[in-house]
DSSP file (Angstrom, degrees, kcal/mol; ACC not computed):
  #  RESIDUE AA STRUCTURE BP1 BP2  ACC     N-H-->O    O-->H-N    N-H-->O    O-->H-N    TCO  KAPPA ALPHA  PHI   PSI    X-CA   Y-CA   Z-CA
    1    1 A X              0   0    0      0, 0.0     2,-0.1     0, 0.0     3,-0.1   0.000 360.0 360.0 360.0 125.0   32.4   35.4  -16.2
    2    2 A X        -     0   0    0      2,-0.1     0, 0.0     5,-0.0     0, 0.0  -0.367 360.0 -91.6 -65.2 156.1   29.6   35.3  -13.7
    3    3 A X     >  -     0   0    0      1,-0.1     4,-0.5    -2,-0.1     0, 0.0  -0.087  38.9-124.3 -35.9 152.5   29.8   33.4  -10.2
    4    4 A X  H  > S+     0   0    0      2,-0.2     4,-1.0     3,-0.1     3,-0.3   0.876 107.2  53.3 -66.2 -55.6   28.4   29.9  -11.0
    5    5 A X  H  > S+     0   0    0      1,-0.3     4,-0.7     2,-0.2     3,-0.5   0.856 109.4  50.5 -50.3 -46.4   25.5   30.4   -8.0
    6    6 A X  H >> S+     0   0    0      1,-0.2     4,-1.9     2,-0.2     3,-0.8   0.882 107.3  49.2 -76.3 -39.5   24.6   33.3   -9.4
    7    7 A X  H 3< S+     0   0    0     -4,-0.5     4,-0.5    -3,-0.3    -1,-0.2   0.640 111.5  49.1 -18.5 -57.3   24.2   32.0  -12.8
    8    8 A X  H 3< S+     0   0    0     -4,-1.0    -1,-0.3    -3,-0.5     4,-0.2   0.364 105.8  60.0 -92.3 -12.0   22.1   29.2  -11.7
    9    9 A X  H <X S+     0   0    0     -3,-0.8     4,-2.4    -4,-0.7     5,-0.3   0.773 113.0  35.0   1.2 -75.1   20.0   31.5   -9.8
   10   10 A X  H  X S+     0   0    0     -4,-1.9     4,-1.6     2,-0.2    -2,-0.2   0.700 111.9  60.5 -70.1 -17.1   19.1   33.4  -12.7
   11   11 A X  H  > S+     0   0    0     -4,-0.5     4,-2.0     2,-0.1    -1,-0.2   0.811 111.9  45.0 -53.6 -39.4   19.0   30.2  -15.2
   12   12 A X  H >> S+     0   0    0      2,-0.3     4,-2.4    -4,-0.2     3,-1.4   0.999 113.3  49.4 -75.5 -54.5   16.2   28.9  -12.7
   13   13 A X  H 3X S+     0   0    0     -4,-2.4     4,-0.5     1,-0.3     5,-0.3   0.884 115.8  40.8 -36.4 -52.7   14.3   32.4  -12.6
   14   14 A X  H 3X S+     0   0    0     -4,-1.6     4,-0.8    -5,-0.3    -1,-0.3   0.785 108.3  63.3 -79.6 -14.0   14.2   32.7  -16.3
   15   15 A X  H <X S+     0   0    0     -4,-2.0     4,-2.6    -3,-1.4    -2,-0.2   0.955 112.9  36.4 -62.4 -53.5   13.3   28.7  -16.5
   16   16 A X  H  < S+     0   0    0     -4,-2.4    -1,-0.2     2,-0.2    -2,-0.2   0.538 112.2  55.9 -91.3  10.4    9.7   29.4  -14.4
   17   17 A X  H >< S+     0   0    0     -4,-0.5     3,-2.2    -5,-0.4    -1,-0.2   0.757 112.4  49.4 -84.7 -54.3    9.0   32.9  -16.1
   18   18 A X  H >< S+     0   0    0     -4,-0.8     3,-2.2    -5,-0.3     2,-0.7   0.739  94.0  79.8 -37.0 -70.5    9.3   30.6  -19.5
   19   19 A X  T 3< S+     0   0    0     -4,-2.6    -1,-0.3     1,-0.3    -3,-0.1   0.359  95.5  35.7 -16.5 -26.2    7.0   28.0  -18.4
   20   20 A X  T <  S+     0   0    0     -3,-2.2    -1,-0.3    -2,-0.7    -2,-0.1   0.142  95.9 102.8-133.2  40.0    4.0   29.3  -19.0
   21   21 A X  S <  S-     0   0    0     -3,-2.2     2,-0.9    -4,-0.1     5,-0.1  -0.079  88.0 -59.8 -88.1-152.9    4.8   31.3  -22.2
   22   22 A X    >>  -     0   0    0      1,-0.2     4,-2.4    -2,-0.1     3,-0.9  -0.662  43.0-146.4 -93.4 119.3    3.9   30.2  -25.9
   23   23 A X  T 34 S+     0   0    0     -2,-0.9     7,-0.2     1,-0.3    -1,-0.2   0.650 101.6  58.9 -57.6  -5.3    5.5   26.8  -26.8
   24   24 A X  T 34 S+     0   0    0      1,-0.1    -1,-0.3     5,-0.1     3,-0.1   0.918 112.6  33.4 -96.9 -19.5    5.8   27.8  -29.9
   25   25 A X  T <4 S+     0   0    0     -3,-0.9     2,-0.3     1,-0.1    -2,-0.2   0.337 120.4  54.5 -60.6 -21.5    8.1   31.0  -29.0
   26   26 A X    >X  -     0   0    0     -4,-2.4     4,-2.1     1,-0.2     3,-0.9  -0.798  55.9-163.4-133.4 111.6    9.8   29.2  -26.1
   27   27 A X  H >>>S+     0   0    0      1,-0.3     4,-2.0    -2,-0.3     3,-1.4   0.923  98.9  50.9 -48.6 -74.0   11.7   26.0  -25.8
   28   28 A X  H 3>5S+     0   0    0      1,-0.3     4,-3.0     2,-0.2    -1,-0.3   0.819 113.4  49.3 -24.0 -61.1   11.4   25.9  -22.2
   29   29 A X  H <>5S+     0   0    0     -3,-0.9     4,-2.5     1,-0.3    -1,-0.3   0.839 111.7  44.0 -59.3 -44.4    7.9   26.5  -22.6
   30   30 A X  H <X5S+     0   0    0     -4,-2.1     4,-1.5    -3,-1.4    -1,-0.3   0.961 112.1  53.0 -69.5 -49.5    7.4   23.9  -25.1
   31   31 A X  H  <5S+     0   0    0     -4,-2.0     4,-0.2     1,-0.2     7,-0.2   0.873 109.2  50.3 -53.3 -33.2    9.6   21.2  -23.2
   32   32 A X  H ><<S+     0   0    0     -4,-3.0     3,-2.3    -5,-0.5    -1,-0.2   0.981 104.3  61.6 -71.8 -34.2    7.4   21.9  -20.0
   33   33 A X  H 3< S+     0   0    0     -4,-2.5    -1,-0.3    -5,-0.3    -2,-0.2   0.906 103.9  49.7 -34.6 -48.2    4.2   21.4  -22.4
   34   34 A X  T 3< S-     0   0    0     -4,-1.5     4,-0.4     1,-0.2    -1,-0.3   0.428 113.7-125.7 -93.2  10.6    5.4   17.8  -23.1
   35   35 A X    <>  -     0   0    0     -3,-2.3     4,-2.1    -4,-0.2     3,-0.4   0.202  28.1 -49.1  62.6 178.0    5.9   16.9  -19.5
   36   36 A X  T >4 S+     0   0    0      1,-0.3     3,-7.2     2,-0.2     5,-0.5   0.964 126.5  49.2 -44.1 -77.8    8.1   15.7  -16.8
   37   37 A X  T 3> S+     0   0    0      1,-0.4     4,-1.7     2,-0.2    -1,-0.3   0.655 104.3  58.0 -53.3 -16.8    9.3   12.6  -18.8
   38   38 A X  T 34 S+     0   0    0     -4,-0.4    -1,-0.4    -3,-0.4    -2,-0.2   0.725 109.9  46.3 -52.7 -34.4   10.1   14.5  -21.6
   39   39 A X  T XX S+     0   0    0     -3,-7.2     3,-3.1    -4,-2.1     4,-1.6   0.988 111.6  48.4 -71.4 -80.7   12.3   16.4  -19.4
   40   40 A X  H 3> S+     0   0    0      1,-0.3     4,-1.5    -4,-0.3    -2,-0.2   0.613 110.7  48.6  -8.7 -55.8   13.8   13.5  -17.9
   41   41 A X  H 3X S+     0   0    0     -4,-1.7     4,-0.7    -5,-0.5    -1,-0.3   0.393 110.6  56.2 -78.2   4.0   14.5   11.8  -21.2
   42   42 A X  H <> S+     0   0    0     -3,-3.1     4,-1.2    -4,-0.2     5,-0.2   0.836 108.1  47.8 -78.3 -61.2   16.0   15.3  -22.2
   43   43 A X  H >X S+     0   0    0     -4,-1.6     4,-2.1     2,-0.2     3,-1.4   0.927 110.5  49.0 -49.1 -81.5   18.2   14.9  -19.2
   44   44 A X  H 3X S+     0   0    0     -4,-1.5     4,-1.4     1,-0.3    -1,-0.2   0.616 111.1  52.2  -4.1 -65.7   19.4   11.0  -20.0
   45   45 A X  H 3X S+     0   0    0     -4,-0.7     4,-1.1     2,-0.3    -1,-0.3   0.489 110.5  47.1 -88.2 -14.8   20.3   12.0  -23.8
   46   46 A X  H <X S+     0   0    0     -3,-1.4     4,-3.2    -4,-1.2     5,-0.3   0.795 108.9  50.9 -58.6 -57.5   22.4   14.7  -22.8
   47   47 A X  H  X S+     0   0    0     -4,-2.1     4,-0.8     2,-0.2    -2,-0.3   0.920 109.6  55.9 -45.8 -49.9   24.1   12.8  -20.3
   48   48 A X  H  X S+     0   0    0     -4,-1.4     4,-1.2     1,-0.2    -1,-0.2   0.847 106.6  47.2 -16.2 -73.7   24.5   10.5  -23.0
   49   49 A X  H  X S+     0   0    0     -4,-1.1     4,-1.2     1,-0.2    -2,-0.2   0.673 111.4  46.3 -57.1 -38.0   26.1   13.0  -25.2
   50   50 A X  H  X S+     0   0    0     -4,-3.2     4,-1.1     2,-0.2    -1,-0.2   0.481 108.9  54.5 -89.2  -0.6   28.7   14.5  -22.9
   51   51 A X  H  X S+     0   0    0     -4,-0.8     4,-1.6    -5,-0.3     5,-0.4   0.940 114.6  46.0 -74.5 -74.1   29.8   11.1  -21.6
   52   52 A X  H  X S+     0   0    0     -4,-1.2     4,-1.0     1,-0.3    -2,-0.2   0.621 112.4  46.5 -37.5 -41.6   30.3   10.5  -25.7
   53   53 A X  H  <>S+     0   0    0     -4,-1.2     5,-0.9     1,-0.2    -1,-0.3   0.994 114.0  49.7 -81.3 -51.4   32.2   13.9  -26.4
   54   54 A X  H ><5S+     0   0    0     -4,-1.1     3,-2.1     1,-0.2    -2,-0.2   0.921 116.2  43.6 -37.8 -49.9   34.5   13.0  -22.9
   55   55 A X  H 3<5S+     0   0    0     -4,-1.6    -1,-0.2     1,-0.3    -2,-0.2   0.950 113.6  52.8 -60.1 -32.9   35.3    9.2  -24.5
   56   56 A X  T 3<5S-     0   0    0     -4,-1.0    -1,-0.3    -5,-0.4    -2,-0.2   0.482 112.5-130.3 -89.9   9.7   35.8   10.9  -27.8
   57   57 A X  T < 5 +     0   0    0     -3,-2.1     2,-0.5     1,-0.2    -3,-0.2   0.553  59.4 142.7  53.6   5.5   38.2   13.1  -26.1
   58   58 A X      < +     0   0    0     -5,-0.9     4,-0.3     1,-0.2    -1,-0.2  -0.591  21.7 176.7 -59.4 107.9   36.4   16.5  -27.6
   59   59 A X  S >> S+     0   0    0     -2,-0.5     3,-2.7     1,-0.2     4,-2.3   0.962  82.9  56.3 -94.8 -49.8   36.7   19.0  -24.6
   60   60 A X  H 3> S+     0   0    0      1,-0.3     4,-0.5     2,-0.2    -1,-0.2   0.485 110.2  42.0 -49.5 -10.0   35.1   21.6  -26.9
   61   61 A X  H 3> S+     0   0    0      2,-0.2     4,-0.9     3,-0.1    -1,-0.3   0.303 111.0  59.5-111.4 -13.7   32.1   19.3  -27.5
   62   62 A X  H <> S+     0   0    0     -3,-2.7     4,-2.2    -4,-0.3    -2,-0.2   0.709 106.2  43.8 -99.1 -38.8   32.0   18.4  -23.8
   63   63 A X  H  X S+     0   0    0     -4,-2.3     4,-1.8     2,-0.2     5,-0.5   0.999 118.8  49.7 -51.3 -67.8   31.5   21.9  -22.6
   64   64 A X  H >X S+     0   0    0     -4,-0.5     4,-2.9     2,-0.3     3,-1.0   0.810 114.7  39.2 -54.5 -76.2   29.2   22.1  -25.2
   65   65 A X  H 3X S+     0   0    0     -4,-0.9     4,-1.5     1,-0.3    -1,-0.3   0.934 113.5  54.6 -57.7 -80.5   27.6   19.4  -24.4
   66   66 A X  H 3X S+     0   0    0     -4,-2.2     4,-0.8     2,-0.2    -1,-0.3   0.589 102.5  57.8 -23.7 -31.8   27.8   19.9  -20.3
   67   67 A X  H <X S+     0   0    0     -4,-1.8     4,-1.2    -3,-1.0     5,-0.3   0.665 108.2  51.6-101.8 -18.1   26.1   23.4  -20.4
   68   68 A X  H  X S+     0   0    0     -4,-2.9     4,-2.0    -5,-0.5    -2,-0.2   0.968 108.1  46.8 -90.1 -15.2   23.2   21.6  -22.1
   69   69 A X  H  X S+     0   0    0     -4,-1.5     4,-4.7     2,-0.2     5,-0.2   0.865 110.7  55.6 -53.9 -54.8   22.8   19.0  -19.7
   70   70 A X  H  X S+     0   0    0     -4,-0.8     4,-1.8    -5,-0.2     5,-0.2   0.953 107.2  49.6 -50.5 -57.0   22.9   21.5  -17.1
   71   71 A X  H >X S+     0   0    0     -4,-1.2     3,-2.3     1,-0.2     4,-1.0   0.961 114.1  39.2 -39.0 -79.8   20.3   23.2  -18.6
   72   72 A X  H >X S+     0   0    0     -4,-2.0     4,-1.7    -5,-0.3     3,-0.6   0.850 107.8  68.0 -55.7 -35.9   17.9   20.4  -19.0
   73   73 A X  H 3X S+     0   0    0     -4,-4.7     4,-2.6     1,-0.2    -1,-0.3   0.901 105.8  42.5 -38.1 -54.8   19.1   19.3  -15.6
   74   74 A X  H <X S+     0   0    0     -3,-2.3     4,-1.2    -4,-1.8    -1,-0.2   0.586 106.1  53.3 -95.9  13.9   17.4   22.5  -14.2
   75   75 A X  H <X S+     0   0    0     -4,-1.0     4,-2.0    -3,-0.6     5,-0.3   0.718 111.4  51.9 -93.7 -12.4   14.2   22.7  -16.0
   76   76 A X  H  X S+     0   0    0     -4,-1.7     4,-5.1    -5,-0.4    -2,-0.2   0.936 113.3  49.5 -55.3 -51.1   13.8   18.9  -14.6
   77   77 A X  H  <>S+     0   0    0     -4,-2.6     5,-3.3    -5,-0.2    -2,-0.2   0.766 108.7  45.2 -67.2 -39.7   14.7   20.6  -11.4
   78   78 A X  H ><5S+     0   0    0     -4,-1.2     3,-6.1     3,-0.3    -2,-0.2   0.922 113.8  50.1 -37.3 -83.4   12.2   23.4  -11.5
   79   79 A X  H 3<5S+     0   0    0     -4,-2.0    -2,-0.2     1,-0.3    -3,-0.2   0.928 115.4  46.1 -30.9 -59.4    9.2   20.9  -12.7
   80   80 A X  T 3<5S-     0   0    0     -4,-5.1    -1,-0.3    -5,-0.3    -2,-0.2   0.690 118.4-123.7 -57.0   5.2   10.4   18.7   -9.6
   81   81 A X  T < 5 +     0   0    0     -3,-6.1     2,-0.4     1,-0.2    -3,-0.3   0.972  53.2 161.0  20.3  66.2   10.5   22.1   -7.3
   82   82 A X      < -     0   0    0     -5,-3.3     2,-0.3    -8,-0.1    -1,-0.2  -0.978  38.2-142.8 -96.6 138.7   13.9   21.7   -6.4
   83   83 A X    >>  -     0   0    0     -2,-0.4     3,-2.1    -3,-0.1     4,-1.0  -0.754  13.9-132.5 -70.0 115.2   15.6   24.1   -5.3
   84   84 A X  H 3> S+     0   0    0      1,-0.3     4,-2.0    -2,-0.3   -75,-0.0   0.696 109.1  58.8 -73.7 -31.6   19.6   24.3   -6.5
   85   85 A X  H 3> S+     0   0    0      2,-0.2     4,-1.4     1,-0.2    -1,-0.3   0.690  99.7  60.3 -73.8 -17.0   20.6   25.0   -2.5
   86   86 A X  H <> S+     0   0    0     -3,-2.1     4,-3.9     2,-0.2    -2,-0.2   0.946 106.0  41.4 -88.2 -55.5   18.9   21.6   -1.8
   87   87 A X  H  X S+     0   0    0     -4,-1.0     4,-1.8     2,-0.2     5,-0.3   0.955 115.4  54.6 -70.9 -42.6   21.3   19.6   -4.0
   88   88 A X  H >X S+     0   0    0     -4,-2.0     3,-2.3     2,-0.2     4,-0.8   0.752 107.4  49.0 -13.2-102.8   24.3   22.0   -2.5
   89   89 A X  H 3X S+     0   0    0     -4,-1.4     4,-2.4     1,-0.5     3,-0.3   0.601 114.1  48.8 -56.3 -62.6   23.3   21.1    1.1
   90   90 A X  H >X S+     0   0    0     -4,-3.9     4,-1.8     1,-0.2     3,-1.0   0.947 109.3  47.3 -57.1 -57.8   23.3   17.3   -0.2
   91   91 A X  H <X S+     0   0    0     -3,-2.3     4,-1.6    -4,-1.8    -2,-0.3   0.768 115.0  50.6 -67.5 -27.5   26.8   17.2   -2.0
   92   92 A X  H 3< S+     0   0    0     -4,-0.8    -1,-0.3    -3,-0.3    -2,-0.2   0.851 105.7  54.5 -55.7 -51.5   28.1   18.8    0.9
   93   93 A X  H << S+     0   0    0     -4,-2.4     3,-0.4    -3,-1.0    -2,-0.3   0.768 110.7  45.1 -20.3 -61.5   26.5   16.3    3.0
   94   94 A X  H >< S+     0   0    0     -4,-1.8     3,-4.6     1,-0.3     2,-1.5   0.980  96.9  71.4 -82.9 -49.8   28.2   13.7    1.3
   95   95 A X  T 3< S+     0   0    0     -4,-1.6    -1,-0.3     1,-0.3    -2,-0.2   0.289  93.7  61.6 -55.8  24.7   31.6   15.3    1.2
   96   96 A X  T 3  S+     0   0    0     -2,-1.5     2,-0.4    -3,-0.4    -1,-0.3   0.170  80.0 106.1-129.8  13.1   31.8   14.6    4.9
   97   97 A X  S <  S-     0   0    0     -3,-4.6     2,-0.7     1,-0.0     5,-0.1  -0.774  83.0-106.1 -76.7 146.0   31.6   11.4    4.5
   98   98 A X    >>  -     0   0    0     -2,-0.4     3,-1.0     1,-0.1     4,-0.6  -0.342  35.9-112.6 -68.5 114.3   34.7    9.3    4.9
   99   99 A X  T 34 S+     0   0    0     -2,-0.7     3,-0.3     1,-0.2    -1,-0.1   0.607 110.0  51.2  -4.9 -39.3   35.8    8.3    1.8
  100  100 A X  T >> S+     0   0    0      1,-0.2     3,-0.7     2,-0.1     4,-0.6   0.862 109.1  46.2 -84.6 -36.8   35.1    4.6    2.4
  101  101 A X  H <> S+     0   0    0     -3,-1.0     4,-0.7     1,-0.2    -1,-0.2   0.531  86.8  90.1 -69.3  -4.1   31.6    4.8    3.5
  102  102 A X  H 3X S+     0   0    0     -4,-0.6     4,-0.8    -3,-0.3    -1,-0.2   0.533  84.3  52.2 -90.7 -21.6   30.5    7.2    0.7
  103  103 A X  H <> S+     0   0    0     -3,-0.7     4,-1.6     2,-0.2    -1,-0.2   0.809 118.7  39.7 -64.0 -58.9   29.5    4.2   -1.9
  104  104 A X  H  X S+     0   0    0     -4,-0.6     4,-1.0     2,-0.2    -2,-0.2   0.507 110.3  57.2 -97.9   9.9   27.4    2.7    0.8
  105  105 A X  H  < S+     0   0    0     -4,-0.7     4,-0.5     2,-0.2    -3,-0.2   0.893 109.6  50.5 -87.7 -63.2   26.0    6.1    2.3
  106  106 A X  H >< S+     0   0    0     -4,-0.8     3,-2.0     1,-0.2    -2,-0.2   0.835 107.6  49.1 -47.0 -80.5   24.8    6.6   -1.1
  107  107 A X  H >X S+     0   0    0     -4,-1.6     3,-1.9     1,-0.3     4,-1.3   0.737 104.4  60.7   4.2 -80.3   23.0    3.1   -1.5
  108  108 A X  T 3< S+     0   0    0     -4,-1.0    -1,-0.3     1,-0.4    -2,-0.2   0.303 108.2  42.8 -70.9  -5.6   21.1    3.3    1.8
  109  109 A X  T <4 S+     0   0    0     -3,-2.0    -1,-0.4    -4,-0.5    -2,-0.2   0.047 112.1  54.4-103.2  21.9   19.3    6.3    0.8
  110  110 A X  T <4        0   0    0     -3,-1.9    -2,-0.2    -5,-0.1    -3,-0.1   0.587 360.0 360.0-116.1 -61.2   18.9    5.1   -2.0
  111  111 A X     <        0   0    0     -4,-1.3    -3,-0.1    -5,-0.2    -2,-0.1   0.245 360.0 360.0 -51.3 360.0   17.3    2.0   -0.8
């Protein structure tokens, strides 16, 4: 199994070669066609689904589920130009918050 980082590194690479192939030969390609909020609502209904397969207690359907969120997650991420180190740098960020404050750290950037 590859390193995760590395993984997501090469996910992202092959995400912006796709973009500007033929939508009818690349999903990526086709998704970026329909725009951001197509992505977004991509994102949402995945999320959906792997919350569903967790309630439903399906772990095989929640991996399943989870590596397509991820997925959609980063062509979202790509359109937005974000960078996968960026959100690192933030969850890291937050894990040095004190447990209690970490609810309302969240909020106030938020805000």
């Amino acid at each position: 199994m590859q390193d995760l980082n590395r993984l997501i590194d090469e996910l992202m690479v092959m995400i912006r070669d796709r973009r500007g192939a033929d939508p009818e030969q690349s999903y990526v390609a086709r998704m970026h066609s329909k725009g951001r909020l197509m992505m977004a609502q991509k994102v949402g209904e995945e999320a959906i689904e792997t919350a569903l397969a967790a309630v439903a207690q399906e772990r095989e359907q929640v991996v399943g589920e989870s590596a397509d969120l991820v997925f959609h997650l980063l062509m979202l991420w790509v359109d937005c130009g974000i960078d996968p180190k960026e959100v690192a740098h933030e969850l890291d960020r937050r894990r040095k918050i004190p447990r209690l404050d970490e609810k309302s750290a969240h909020k106030s950037k938020t805000s």
